[in-house]
Structure formats: C-alpha cells, structure tokens
N, C-alpha and C positions, 0 to 999 in steps of 0.2 A: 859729500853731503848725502846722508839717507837715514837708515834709523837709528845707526850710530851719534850721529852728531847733535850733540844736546843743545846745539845753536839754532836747528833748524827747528820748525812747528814737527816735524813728521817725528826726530826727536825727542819730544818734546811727549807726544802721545804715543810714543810706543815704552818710555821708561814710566809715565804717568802722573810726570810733573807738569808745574803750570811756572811762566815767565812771561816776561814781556811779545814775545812771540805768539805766546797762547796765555793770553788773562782768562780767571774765571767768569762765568756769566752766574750774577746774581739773579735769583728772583727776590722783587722788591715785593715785600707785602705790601707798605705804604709808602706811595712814591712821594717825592716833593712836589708840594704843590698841588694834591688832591686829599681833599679833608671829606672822614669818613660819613657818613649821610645819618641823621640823627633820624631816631624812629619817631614817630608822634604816637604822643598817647589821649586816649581819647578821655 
C-alpha cells in the first residue's frame, strides 16, 4: 500500500485520477433547492 497502489486514495493522487476512493468535489453554481433571488425593478 503507498503511491504505487491505485486502490489506495494516496494512489489515487499521486497518478492523478479520481475513483471511488477519491470522488470529485463539484462546485455547485445552483444547488437544489435554492432558487436564484429576482431583482425588483422600480
């Protein structure tokens, strides 16, 4: 186990793939469930 093994996370970020061990983290623009705020116009 170390950065040889594509099973581990350490793995994982040293070849610089992503698997179940190390999912991507999205940034959400619009989450579910927050609806964008309308402007008022005068």
């Amino acid at each position: 186990m170390g950065k040889g093994d594509m099973k581990t996370r350490r793995g994982k970020i040293f070849r610089g793939t992503y698997g179940k061990l190390r999912p991507r983290t999205k940034a959400v623009a619009n989450p579910v469930g927050v609806k964008p705020q309308k402007k008022q116009g005068k």
